[in-house]
N, C-alpha and C positions, 0 to 999 in steps of 0.2 A: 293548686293543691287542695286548698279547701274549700272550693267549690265540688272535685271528686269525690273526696270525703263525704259531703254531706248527700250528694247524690247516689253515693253508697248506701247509706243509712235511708235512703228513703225508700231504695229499692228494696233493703232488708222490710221495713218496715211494713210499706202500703204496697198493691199490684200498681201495673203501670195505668191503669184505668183511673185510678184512684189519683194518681199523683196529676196524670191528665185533669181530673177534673178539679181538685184542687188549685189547677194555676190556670184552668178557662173563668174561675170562680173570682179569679184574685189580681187577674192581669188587666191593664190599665190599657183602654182604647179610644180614647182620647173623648173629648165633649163630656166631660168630668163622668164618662162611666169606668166603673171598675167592674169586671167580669164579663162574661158574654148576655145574660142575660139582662143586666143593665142599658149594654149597649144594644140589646134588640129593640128594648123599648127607647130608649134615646135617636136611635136613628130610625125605625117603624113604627114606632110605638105599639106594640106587641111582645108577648113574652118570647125566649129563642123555642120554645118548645112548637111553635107555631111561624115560624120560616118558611119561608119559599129557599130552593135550593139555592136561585140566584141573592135573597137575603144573607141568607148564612155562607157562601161565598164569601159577599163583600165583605160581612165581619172579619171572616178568615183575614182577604186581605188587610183589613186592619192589624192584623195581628202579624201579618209581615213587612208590614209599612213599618212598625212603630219595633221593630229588632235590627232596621236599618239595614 
């Protein structure tokens, strides 16, 4: 229930782009990075702005690996 709640309030608050990027900003993908761009340069050493399709990919699947 208070997980809806706050999901509420955030859609009130921010667009979904917004709240997107808030949590590629702040999510944990393991090799002590936190964010996507962290882990572009932790596992390419480049920023994500600068990905190959199959880089940003793999992050992806990081980010389905580590939600189980």
């Amino acid at each position: 229930m208070q997980e809806a709640l706050l999901a509420l309030w955030l859609e009130r608050r921010y667009s979904k782009e917004q709240i997107l990027g808030i949590y590629l900003n702040r999510v944990y993908l393991g090799g002590g990075a936190w964010g996507v761009d962290a882990a572009s340069q932790r596992y390419f050493g480049k920023p994500a702005t600068q990905l190959t399709l199959y880089e940003a990919a793999a992050i992806a699947g990081l980010l389905r690996a580590r939600r189980g």
